[in-house]
C-alpha positions as CSV (number, residue, x, y, z in Angstrom):
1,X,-38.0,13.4,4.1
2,X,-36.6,10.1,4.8
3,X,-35.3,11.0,8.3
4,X,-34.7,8.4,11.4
5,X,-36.1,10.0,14.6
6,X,-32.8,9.1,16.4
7,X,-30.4,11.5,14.5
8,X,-29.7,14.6,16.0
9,X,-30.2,17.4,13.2
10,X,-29.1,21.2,14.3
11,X,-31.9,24.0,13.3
12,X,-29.9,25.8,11.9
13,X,-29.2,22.8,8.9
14,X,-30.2,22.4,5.3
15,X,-31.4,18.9,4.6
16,X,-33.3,18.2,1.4
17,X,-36.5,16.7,1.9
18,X,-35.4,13.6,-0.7
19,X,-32.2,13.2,1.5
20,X,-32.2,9.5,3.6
21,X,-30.7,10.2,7.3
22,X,-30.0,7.0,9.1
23,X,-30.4,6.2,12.4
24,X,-27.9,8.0,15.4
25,X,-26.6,10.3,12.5
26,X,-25.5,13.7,13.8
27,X,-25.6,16.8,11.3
28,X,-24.2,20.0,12.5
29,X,-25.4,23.8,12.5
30,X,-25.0,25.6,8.9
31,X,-24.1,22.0,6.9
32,X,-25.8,21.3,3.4
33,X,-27.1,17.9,2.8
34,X,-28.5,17.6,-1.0
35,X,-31.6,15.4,-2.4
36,X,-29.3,11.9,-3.0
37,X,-27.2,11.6,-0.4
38,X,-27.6,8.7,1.8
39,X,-26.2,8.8,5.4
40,X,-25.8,5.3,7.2
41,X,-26.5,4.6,11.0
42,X,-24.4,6.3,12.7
43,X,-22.7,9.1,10.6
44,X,-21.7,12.1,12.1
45,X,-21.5,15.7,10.1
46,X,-19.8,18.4,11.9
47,X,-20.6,22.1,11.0
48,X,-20.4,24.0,7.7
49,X,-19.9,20.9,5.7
50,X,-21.4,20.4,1.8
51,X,-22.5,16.7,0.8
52,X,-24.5,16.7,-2.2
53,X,-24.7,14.8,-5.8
54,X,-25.5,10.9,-5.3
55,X,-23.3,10.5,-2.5
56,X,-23.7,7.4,-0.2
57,X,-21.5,7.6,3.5
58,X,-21.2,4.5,5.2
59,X,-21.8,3.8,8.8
60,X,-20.2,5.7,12.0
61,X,-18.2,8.1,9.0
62,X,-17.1,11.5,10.1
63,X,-16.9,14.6,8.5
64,X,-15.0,17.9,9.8
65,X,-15.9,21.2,9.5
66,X,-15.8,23.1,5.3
67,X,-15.1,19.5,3.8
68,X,-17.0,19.3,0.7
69,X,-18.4,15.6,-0.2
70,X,-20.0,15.0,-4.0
71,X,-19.9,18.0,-5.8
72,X,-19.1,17.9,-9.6
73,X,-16.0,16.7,-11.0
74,X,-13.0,18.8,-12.1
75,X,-13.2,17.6,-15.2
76,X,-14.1,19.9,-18.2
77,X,-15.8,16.1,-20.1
78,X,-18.2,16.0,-17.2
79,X,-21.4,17.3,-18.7
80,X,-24.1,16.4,-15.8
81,X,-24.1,12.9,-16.3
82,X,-25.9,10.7,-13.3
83,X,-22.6,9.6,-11.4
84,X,-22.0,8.2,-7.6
85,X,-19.7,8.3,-5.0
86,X,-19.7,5.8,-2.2
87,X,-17.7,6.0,0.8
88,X,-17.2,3.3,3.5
89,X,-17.7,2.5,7.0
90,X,-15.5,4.6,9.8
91,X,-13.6,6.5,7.6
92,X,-12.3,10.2,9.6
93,X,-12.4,12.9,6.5
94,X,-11.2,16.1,8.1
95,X,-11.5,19.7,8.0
96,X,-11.1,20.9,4.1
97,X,-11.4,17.5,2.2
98,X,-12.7,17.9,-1.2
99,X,-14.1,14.2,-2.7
100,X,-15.5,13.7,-6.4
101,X,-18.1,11.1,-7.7
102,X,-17.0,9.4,-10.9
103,X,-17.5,10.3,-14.8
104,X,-19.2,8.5,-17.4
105,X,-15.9,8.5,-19.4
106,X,-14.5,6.8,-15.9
107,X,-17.1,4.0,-15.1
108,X,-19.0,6.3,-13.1
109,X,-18.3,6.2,-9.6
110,X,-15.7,6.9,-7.2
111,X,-15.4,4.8,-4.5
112,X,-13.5,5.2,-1.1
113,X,-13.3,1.7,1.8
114,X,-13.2,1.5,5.0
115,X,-11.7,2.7,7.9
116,X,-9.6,5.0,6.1
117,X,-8.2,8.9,7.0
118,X,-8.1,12.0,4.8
119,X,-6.6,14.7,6.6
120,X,-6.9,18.5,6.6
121,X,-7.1,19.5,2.6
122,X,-6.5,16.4,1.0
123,X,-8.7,16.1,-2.6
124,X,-10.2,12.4,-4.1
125,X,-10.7,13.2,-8.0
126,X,-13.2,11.6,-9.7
127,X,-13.4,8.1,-10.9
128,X,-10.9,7.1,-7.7
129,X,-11.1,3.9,-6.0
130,X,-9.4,3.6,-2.7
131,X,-9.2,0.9,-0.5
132,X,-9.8,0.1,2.8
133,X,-7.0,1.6,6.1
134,X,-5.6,4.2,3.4
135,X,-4.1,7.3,4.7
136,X,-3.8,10.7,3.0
137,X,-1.6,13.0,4.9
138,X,-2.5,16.9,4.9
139,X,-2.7,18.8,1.0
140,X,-2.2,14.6,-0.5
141,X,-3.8,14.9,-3.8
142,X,-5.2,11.9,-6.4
143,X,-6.2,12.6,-9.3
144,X,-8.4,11.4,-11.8
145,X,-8.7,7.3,-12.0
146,X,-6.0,6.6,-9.8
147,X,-6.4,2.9,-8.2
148,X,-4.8,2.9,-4.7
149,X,-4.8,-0.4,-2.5
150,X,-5.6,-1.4,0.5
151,X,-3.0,-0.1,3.5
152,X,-1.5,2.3,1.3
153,X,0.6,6.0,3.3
154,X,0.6,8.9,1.1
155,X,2.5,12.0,2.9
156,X,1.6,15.3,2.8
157,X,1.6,17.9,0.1
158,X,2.2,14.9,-2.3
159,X,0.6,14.5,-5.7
160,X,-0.4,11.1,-7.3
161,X,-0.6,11.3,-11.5
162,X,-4.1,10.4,-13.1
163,X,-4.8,6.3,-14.1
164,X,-2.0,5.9,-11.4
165,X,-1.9,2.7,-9.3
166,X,-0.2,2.4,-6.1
167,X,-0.1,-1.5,-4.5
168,X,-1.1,-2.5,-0.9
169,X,1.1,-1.3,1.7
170,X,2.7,1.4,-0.3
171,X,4.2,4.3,1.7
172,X,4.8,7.2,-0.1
173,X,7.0,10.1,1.5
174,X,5.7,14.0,1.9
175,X,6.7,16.2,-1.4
176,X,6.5,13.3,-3.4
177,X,5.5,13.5,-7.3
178,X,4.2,9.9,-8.8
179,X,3.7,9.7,-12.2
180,X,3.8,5.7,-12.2
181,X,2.8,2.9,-10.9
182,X,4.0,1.8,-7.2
183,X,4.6,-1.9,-6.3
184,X,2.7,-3.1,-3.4
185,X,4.9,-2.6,-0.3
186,X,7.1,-0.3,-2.0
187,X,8.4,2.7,-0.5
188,X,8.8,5.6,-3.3
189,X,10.2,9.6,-1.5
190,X,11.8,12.4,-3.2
191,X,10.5,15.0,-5.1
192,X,10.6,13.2,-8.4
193,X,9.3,10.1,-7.0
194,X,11.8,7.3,-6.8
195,X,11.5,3.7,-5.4
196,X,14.0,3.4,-2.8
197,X,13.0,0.2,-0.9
198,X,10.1,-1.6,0.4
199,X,7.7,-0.4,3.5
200,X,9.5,-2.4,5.9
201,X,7.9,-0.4,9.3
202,X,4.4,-1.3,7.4
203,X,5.2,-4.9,7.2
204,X,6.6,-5.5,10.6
205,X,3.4,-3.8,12.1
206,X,1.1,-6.0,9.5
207,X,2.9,-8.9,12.0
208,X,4.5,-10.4,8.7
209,X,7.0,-12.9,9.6
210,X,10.4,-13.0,9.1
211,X,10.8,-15.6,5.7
212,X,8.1,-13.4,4.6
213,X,9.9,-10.5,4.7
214,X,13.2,-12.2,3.2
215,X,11.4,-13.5,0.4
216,X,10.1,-10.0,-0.4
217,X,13.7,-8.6,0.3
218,X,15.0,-10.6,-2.2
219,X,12.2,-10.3,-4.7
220,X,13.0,-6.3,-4.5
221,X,16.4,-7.5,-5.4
222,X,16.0,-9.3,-8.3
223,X,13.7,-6.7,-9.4
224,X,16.3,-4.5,-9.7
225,X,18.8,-6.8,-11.2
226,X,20.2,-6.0,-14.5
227,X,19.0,-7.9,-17.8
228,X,15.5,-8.1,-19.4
229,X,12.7,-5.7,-19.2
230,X,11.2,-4.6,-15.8
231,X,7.6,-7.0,-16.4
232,X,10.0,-9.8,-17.7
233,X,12.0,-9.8,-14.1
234,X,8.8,-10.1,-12.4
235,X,7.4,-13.2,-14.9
236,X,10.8,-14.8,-13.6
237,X,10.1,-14.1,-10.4
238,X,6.8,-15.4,-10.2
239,X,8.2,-18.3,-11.3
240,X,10.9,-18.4,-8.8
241,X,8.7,-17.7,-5.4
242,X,6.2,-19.2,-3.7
243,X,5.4,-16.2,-1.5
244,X,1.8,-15.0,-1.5
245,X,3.4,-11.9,-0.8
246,X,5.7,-12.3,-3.9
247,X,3.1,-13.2,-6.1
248,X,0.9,-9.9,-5.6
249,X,4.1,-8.1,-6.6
250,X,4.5,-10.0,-9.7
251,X,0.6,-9.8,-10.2
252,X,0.5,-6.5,-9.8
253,X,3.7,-5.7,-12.4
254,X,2.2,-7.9,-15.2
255,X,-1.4,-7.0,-14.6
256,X,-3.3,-4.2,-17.0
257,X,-2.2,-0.3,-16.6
258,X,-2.1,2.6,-18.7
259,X,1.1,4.0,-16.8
260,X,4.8,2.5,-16.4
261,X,6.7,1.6,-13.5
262,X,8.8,3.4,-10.9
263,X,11.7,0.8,-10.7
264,X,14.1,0.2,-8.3
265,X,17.3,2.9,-8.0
């Protein structure tokens, strides 16, 4: 058992004996730690928690109490296939969070950043990849594939479609139902999901500065302008702008996705 003698393991644990257990990591009474997990320096695992399949948990990570880490997909192609999950550095996963490695039909891995927060309930579906300082609000749910960037708020008991892609700095209000694809810095509430403005809160606290946040106020506005197709507003508007900020929009709208947009009201 590839064990550090600085981590603190209670006696009343399962580890495998094929498990690696990094240095200072903590690992509570009555949690299960299966044969190809990885835990990085650091890494502490509260009690009655489940990590298992080839999971890897990246340094000074913590996990609350019945979270369950790795196990099988919900997916009814999965079929045993060797598939990973790998989750960051510093990331808070709370009591109740269920997380799913990836599917060979997916590419094979989920993968979740850095410095992130799942809160009490929330589910990561297999093939998932989630950037770094995301936020998943109690009973959040993504499902299979979905792409979600770095920065990105989704509120509680919201559900995110499968192959969905939500931009950078995205804030997405509790209740919410998204079927397509959010801008980055767009702000999408209601029950049937509807883009109602940009993440302006988000942006201030990002430190952006003013222009910066005219030129994105006017981009949302010619956005939703009349005439020409949603992807042909943003070719125009890439164009138009100079704006880093700007041109992720635009990159994002004409980029590769299997879903549509949620436009402008």
């Amino acid at each position: 058992m590839a064990i550090d003698p600085t981590a603190r393991i209670h006696p009343m644990a399962a580890i495998d004996e094929a498990a690696e257990i990094g240095p200072g990591v903590s690992i509570g009474a009555f949690s299960v730690i299966g044969p190809k997990v990885k835990l990085a320096e650091g890494v502490e695992i509260k009690s009655h928690v489940v990590i298992t399949g080839d999971t890897t948990i990246g340094n000074d990570t913590v996990v609350f109490p019945f979270s369950v880490i790795g196990e099988i997909p919900q997916d009814l192609k999965f079929h045993g296939e060797d598939t990973k999950l790998v989750i960051g550095a510093r990331n808070r996963i709370r009591e109740h969070v269920t997380i799913n490695p990836g599917t060979e039909g997916g590419g094979g891995i989920t993968r979740i950043g850095d410095d992130c927060l799942l809160m009490a309930g929330t589910h990561v579906a297999h093939d998932c990849q989630v950037g770094n300082r995301v936020i998943l609000v109690n009973n959040a749910g993504l499902a299979g594939h979905c792409q979600i960037g770095d920065d990105v708020i989704i509120g509680g008991i919201s559900g995110v479609h499968q192959w969905v892609r939500i931009g950078q700095g995205a804030i997405i209000g509790g209740l919410t139902k998204v079927e397509k694809d959010v801008i980055p810095y767009g702000q999408v509430q209601g029950g049937a999901g509807h883009l109602v403005g940009l993440n302006l809160i988000g942006l201030k606290r990002r430190g952006l500065e003013r222009i910066d946040i005219a030129e994105l106020r006017a981009a949302y506005k010619a956005l939703a302008a009349e005439g020409g197709t949603f992807k042909e507003r943003a070719a125009a508007l890439g164009e138009a702008s100079d704006s880093e900020y700007v041109q992720q929009i635009v990159e994002f709208i004409t980029g590769e996705s299997d879903r549509s947009f949620i436009q402008p009201e």
